[in-house]
Structure formats: C-alpha cells, structure tokens
N, CA, C and O atoms as a Tinker XYZ file with bonds, in Angstrom:
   464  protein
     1  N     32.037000  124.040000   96.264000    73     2
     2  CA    32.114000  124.387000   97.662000    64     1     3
     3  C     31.041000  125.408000   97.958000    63     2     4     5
     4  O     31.105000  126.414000   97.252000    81     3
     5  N     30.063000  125.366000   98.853000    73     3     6
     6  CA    29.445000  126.238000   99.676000    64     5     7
     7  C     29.296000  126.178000  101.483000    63     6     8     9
     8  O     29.862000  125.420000  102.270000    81     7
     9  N     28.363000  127.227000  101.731000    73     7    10
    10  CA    28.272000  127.575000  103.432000    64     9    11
    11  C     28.129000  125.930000  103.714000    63    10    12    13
    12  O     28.661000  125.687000  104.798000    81    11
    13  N     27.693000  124.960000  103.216000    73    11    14
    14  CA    27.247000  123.810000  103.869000    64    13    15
    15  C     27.996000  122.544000  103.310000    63    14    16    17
    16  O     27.328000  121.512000  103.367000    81    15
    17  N     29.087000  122.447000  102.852000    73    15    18
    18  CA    30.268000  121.395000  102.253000    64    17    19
    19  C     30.657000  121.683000  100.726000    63    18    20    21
    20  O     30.621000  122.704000  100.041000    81    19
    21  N     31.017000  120.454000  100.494000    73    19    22
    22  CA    31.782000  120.509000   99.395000    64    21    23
    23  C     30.844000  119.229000   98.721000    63    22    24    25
    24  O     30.242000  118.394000   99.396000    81    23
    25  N     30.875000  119.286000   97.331000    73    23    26
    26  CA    30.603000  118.332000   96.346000    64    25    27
    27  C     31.149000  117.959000   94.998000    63    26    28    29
    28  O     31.256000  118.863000   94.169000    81    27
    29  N     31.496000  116.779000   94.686000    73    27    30
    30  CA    32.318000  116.165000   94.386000    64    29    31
    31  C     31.207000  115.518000   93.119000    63    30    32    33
    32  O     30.007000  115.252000   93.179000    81    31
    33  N     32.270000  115.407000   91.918000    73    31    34
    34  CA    30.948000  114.606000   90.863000    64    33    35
    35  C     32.267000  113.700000   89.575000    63    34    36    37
    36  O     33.215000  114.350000   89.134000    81    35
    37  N     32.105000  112.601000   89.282000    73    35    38
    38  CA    32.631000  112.438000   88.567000    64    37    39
    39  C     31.819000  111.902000   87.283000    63    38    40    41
    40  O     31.034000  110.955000   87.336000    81    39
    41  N     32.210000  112.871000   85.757000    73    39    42
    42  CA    31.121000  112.033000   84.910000    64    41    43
    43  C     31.542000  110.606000   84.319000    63    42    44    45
    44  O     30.786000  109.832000   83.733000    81    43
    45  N     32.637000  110.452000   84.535000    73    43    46
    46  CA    32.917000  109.170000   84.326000    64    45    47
    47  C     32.596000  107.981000   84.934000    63    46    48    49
    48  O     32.188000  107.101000   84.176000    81    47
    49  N     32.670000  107.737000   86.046000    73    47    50
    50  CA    32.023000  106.636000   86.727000    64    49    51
    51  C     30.529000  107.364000   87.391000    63    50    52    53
    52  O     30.104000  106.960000   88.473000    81    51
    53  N     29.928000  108.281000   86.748000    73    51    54
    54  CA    28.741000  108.931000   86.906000    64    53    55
    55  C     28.349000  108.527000   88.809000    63    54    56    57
    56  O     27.465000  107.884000   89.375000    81    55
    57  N     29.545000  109.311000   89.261000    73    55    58
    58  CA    29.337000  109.337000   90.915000    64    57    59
    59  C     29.080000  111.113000   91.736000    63    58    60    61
    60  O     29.765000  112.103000   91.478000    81    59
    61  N     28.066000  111.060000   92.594000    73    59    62
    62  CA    28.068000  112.158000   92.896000    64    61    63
    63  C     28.570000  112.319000   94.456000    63    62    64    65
    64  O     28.107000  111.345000   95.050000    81    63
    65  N     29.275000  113.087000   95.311000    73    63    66
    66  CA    28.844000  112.774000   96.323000    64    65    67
    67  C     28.628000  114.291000   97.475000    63    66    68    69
    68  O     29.141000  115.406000   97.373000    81    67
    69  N     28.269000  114.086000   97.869000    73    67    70
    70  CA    28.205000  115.175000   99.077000    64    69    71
    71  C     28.995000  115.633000  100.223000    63    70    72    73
    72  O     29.048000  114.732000  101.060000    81    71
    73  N     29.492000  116.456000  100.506000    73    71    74
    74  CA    30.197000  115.849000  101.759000    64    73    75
    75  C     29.502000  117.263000  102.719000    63    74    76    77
    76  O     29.003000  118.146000  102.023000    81    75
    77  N     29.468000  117.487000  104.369000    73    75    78
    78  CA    29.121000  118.650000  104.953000    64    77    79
    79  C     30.442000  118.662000  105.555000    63    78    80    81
    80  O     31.009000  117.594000  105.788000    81    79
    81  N     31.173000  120.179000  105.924000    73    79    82
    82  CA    32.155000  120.597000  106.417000    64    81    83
    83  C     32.701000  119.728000  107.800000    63    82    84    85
    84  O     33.836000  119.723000  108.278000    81    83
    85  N     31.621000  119.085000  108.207000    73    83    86
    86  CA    32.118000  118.675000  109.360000    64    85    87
    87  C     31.961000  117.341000  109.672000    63    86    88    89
    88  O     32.179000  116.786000  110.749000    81    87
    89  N     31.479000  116.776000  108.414000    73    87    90
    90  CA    32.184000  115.449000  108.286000    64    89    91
    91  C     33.200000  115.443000  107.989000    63    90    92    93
    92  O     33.658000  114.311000  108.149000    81    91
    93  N     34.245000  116.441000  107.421000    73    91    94
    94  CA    35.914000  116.223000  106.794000    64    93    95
    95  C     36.123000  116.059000  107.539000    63    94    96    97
    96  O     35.388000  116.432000  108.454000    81    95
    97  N     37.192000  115.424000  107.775000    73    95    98
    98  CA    38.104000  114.867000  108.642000    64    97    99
    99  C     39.950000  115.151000  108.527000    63    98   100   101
   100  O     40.926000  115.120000  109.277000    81    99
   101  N     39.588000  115.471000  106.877000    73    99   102
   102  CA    41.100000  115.879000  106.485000    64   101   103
   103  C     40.932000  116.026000  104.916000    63   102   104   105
   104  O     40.019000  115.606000  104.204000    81   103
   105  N     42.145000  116.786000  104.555000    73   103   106
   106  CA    41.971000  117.261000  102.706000    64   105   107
   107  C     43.596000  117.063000  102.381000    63   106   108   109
   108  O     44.469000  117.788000  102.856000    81   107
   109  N     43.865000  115.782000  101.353000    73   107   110
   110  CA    45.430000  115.264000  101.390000    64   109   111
   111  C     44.950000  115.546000   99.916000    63   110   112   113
   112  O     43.935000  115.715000   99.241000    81   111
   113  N     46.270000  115.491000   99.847000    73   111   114
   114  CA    47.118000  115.132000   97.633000    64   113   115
   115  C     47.062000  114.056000   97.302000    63   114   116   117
   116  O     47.406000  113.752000   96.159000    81   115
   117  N     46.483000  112.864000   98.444000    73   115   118
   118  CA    46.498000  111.336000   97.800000    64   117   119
   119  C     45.615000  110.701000   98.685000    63   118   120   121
   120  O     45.717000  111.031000   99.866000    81   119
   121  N     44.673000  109.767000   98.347000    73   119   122
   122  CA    44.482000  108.620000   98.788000    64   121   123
   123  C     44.908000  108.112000  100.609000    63   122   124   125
   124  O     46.043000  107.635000  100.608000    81   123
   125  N     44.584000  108.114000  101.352000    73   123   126
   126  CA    45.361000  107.428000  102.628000    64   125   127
   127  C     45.768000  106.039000  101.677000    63   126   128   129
   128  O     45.389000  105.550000  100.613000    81   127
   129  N     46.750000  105.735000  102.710000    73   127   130
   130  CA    46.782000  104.250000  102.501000    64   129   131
   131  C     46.911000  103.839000  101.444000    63   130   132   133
   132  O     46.267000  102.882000  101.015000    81   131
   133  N     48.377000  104.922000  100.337000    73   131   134
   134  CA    48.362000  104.388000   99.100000    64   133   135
   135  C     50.157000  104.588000   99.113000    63   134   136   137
   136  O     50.848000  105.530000   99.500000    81   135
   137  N     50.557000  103.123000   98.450000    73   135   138
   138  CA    52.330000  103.002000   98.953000    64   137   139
   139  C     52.609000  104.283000   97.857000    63   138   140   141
   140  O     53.135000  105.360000   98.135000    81   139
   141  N     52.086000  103.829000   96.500000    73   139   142
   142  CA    52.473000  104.903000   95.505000    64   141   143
   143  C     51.327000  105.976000   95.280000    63   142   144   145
   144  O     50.117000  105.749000   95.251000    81   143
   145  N     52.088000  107.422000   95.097000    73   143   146
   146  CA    50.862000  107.867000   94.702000    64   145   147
   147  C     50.301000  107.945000   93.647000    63   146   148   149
   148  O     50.969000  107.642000   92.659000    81   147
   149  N     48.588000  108.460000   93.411000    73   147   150
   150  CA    48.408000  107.734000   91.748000    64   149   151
   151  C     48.611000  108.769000   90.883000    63   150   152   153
   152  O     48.955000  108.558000   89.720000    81   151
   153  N     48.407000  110.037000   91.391000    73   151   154
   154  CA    49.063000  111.055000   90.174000    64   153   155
   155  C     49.060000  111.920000   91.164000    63   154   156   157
   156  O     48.835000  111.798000   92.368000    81   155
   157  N     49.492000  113.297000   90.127000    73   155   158
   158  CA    49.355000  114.661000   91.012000    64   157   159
   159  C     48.053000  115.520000   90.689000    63   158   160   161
   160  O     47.204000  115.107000   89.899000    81   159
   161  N     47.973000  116.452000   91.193000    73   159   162
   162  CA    46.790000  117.427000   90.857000    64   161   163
   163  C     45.402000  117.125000   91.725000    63   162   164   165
   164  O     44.377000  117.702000   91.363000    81   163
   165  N     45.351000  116.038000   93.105000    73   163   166
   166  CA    44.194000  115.684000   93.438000    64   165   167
   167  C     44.121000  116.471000   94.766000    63   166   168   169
   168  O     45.138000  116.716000   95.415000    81   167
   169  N     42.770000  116.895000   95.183000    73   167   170
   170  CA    42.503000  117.017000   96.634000    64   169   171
   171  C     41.399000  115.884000   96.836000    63   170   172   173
   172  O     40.547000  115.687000   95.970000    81   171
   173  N     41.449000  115.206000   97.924000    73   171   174
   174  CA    40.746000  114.194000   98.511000    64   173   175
   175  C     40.318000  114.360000   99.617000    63   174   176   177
   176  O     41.098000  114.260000  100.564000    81   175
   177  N     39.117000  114.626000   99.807000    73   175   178
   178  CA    38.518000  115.131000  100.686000    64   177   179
   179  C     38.174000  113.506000  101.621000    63   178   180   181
   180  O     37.550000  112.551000  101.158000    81   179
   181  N     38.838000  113.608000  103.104000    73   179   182
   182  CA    38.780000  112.423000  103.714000    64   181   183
   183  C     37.126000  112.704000  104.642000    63   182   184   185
   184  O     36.918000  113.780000  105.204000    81   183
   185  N     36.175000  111.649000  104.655000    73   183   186
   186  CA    34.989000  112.139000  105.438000    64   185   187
   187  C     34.326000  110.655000  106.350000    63   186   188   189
   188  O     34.464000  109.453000  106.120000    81   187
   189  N     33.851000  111.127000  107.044000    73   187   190
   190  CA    33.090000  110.161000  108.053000    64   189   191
   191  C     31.220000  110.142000  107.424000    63   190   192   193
   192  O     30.312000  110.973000  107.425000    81   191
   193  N     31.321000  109.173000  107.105000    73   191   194
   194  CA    29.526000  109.023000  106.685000    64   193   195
   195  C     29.461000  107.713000  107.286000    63   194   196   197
   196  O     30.217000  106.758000  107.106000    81   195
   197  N     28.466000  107.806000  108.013000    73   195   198
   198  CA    27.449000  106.298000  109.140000    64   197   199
   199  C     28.644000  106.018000  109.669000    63   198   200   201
   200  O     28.742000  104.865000  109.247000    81   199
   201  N     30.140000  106.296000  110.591000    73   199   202
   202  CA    30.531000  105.842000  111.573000    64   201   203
   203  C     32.078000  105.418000  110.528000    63   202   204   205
   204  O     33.104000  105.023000  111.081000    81   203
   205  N     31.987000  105.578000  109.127000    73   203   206
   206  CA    32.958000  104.654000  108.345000    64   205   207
   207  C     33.858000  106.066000  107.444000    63   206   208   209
   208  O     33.336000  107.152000  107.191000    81   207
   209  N     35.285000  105.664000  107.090000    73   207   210
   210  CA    36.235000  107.213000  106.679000    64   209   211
   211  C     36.175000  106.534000  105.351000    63   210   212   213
   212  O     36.660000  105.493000  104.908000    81   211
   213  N     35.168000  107.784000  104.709000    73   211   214
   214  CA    34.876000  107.411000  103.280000    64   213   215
   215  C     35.798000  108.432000  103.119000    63   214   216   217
   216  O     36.033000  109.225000  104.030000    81   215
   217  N     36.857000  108.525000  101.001000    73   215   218
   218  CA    37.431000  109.740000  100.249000    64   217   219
   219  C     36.810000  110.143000   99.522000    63   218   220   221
   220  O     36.016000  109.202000   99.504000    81   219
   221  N     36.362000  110.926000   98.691000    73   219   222
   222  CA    35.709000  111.517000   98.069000    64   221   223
   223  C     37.058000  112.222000   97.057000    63   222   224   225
   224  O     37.759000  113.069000   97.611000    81   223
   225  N     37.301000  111.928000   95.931000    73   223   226
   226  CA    38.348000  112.458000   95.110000    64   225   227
   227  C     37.918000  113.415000   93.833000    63   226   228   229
   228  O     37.092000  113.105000   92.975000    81   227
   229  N     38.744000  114.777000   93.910000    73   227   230
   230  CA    38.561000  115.710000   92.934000    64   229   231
   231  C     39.493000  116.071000   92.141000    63   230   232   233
   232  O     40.610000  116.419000   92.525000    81   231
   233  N     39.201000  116.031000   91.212000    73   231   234
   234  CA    40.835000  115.542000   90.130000    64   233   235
   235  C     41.008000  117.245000   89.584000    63   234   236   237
   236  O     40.494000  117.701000   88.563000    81   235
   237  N     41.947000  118.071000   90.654000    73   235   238
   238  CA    42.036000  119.743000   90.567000    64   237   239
   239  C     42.890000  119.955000   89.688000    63   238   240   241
   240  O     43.228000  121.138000   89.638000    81   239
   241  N     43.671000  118.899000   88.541000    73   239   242
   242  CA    44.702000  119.611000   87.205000    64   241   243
   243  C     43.653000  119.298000   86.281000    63   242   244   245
   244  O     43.959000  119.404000   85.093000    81   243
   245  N     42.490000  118.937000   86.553000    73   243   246
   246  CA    41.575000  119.681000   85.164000    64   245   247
   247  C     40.930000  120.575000   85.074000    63   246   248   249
   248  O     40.221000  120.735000   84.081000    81   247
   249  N     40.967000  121.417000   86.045000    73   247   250
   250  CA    40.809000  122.808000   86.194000    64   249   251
   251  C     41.842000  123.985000   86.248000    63   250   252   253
   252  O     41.535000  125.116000   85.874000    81   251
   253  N     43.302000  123.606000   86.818000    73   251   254
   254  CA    43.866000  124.380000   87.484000    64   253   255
   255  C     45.804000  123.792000   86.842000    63   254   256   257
   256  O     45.705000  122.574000   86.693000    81   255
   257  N     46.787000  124.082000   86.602000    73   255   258
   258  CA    47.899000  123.490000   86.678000    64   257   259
   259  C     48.933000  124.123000   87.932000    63   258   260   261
   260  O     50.135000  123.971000   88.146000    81   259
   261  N     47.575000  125.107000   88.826000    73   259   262
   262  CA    48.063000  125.453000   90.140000    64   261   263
   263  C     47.441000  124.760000   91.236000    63   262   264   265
   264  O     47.263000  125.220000   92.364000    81   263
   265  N     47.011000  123.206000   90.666000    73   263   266
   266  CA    46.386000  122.952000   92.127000    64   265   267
   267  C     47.001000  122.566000   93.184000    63   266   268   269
   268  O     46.461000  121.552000   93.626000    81   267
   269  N     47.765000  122.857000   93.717000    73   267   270
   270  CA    48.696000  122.782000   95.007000    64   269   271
   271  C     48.190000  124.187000   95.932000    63   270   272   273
   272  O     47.962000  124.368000   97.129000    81   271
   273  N     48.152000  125.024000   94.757000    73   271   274
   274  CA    47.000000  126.605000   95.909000    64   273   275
   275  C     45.718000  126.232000   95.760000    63   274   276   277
   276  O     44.866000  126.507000   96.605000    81   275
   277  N     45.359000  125.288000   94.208000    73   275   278
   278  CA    43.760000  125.361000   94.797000    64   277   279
   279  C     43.627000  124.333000   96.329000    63   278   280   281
   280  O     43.171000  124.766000   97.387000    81   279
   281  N     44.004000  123.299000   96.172000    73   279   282
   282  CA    44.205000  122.443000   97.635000    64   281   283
   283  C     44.324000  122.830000   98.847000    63   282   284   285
   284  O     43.912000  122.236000   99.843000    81   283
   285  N     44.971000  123.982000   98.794000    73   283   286
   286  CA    45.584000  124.782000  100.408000    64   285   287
   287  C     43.905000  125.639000  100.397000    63   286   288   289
   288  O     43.287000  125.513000  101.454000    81   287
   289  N     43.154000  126.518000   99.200000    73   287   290
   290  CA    42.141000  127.509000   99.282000    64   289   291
   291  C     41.203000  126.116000   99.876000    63   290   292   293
   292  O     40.727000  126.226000  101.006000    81   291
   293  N     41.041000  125.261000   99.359000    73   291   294
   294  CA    39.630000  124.334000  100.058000    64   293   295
   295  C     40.431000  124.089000  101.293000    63   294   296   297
   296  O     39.631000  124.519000  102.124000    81   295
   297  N     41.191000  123.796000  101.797000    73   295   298
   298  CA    41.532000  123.351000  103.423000    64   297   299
   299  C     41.180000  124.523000  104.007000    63   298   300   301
   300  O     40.260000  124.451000  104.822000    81   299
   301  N     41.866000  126.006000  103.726000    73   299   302
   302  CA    41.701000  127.059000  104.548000    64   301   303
   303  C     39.808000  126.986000  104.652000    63   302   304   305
   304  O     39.194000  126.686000  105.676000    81   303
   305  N     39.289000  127.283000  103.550000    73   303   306
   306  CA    37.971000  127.059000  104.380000    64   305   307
   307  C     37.282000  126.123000  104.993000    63   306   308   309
   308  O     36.137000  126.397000  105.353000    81   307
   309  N     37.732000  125.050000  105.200000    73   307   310
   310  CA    37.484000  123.397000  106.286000    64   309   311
   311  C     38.009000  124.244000  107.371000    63   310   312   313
   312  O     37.442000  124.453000  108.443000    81   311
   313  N     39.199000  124.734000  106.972000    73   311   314
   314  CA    39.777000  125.224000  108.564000    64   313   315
   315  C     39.157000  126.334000  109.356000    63   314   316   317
   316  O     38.956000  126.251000  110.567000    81   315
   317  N     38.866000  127.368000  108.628000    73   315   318
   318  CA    38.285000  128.317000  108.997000    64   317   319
   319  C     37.012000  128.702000  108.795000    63   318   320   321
   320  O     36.792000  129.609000  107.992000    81   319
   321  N     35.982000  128.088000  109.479000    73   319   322
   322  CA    34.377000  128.000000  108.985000    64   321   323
   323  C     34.156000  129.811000  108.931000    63   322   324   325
   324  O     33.343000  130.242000  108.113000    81   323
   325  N     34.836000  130.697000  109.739000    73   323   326
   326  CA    33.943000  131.867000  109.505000    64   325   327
   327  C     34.700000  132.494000  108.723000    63   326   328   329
   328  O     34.856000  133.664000  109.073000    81   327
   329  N     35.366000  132.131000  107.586000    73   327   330
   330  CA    35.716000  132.894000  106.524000    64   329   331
   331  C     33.985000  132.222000  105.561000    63   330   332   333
   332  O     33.185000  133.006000  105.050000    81   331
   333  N     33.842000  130.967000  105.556000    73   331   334
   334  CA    32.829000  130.444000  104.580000    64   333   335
   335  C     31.897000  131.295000  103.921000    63   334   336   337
   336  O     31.274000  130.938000  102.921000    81   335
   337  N     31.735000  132.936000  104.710000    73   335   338
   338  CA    30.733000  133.816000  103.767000    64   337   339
   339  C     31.746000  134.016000  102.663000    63   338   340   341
   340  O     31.250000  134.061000  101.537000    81   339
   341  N     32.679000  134.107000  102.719000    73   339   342
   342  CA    33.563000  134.669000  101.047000    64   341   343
   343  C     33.041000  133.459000   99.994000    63   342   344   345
   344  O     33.168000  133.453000   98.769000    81   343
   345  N     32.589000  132.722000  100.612000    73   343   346
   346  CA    32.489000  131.819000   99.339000    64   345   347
   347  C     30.860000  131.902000   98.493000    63   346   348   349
   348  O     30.403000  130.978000   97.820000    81   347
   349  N     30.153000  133.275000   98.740000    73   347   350
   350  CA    28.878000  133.408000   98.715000    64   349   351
   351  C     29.392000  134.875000   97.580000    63   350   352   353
   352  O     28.577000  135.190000   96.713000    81   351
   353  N     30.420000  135.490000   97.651000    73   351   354
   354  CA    30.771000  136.686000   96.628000    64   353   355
   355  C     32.070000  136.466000   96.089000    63   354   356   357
   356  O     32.690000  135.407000   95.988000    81   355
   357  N     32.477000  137.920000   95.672000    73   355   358
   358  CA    33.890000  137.527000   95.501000    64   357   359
   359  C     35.285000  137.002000   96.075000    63   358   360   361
   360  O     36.317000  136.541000   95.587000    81   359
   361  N     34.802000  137.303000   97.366000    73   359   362
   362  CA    36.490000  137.454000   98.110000    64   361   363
   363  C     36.686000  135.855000   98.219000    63   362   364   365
   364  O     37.898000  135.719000   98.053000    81   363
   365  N     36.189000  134.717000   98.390000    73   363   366
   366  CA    36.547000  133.709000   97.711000    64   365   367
   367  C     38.150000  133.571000   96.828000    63   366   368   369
   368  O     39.361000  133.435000   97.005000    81   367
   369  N     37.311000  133.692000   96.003000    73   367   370
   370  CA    37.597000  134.262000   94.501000    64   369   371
   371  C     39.185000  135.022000   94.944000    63   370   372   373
   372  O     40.212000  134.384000   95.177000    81   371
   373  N     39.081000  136.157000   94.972000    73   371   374
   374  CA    40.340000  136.977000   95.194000    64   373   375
   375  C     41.090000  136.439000   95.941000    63   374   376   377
   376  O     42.303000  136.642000   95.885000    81   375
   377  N     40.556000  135.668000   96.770000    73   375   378
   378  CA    41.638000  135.084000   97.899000    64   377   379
   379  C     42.616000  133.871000   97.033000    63   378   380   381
   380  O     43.763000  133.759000   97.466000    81   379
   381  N     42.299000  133.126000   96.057000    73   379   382
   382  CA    42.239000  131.865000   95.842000    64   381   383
   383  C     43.493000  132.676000   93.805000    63   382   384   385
   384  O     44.135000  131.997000   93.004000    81   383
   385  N     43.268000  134.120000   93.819000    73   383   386
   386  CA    43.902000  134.792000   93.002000    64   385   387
   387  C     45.354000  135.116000   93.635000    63   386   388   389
   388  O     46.414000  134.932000   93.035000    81   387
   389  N     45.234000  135.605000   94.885000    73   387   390
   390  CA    46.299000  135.845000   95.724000    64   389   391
   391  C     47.457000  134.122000   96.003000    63   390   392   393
   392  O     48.655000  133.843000   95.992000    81   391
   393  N     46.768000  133.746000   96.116000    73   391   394
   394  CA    47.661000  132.259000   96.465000    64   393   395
   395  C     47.891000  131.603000   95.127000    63   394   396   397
   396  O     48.618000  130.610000   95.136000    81   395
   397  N     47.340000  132.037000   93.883000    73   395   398
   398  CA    47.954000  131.928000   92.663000    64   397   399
   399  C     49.218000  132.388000   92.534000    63   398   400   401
   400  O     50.329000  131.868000   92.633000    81   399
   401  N     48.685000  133.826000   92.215000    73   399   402
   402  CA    49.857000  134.601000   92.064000    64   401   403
   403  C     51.283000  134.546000   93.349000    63   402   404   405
   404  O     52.464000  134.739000   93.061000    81   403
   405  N     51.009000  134.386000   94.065000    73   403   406
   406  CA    52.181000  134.276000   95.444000    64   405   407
   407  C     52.072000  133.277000   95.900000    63   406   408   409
   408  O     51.212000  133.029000   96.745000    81   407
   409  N     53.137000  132.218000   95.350000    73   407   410
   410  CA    52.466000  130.294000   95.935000    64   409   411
   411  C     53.041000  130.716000   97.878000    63   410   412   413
   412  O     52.654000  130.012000   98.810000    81   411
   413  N     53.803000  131.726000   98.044000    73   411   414
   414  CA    53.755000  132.240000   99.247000    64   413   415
   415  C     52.874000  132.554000  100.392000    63   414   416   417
   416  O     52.968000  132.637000  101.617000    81   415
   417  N     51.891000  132.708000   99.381000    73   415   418
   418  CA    50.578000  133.551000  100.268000    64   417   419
   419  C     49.943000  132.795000  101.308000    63   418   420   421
   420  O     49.341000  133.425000  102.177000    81   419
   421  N     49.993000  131.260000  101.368000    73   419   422
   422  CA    49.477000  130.749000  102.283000    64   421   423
   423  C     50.066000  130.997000  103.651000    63   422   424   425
   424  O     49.477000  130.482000  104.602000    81   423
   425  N     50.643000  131.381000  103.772000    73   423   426
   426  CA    50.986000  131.543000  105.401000    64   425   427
   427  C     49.879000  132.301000  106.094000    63   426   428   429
   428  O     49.002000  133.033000  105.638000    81   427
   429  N     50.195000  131.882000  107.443000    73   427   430
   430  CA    48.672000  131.914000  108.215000    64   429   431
   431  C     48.841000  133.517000  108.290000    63   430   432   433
   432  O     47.846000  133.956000  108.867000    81   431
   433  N     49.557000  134.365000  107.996000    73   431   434
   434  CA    49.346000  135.957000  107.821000    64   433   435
   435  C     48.515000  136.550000  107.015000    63   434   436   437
   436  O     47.844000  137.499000  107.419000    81   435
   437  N     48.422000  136.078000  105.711000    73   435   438
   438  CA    48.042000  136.381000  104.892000    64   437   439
   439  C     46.676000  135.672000  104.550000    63   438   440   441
   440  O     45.801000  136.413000  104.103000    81   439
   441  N     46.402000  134.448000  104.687000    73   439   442
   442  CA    45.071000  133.487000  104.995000    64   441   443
   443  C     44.250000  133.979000  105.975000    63   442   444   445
   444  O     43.066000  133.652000  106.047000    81   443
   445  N     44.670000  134.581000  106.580000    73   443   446
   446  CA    43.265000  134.973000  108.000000    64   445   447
   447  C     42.684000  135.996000  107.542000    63   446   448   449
   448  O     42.959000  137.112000  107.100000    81   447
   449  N     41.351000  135.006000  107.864000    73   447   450
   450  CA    40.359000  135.909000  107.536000    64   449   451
   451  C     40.328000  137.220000  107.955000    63   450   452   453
   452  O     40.784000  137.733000  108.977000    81   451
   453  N     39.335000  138.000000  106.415000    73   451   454
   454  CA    39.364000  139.521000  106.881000    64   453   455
   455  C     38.426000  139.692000  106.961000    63   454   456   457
   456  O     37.479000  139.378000  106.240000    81   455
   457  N     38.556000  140.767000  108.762000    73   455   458
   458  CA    37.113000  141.447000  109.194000    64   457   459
   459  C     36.818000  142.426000  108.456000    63   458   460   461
   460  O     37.473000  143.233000  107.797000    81   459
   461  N     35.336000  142.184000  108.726000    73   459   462
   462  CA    34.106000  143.328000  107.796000    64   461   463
   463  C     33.570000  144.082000  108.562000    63   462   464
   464  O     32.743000  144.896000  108.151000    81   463
C-alpha cells in the first residue's frame, strides 16, 4: 500500500497487479459472487480497470493470523484518503498495532484520523 494504491503480487501464478485508490470500488473477505467461500484470511480488493469490476486477491493469513484487523487497516485507508500520509512513516504502522491489540479499536472513534 502507498499515497497512490495498493499492489497485489502473487508468486505462484507469477501475477502482478496494480490497483490506484480510486479505482476500488470495495475491499470484502471473499470473492463477489462466490456461493461458498474459498477460505479465510483474504482481502480482495474489488476494482474498475477499462469500464470492467476486476478482484485483485491478497491472501492476508500469510502474513498475519489477525487478518480480520489487517482487512479493516486497508479499508480505513480506501476510506479515508487523508489519513494516506501515515502510510509514508510510522503511524501507519501504530495504527494497524492498535487494532491488533484491541480487535475493538475499529470503531470510527478511534480510526479517525489524527490531526498534526
């Protein structure tokens, strides 16, 4: 994730992709348009490229066995473009520690951005 989207890479089917913040369209735990889901641990970044709603899938339990906060930390910044400088230092970071530690923390009290 940076000031200008998110990117996505898988080395297995050696796919890269790009996405800019404002092509998302939405950030789910699954697939649209799937009866079952295929596992847990994913954020899927839903995006519009040439007119068509491409997913872009990031498989977040091989990083994390908290990705349910990492999922909520990438939406809050889709949601909130002028937090996006935290993602240039630490507070990122600390923010994304806080919603670890307190699966509470997401409430929009505690998520809004802090002025500098």
């Amino acid at each position: 994730m940076g000031l200008d989207g998110v990117e996505t890479c898988s080395a297995q089917f050696a796919d890269y992709k790009h996405s800019d913040w404002a092509n998302i369209t939405d950030i789910l735990d699954q697939p649209p348009n799937r009866r079952r889901p295929i596992r847990r641990g994913l954020i899927v970044f839903q995006c519009t490229r040439g007119g068509k709603s491409v997913g872009s899938t990031f498989y977040a339990d091989a990083l994390t066995s908290d990705y349910d906060a990492l999922r909520e930390w990438v939406r809050f910044y889709w949601q909130h473009p002028e937090a996006r400088a935290e993602l240039t230092d630490g507070r990122a970071l600390e923010r994304l520690r806080q919603l670890t530690a307190n699966p509470r923390a997401n409430d929009a009290a505690t998520m809004t951005p802090k002025r500098e």
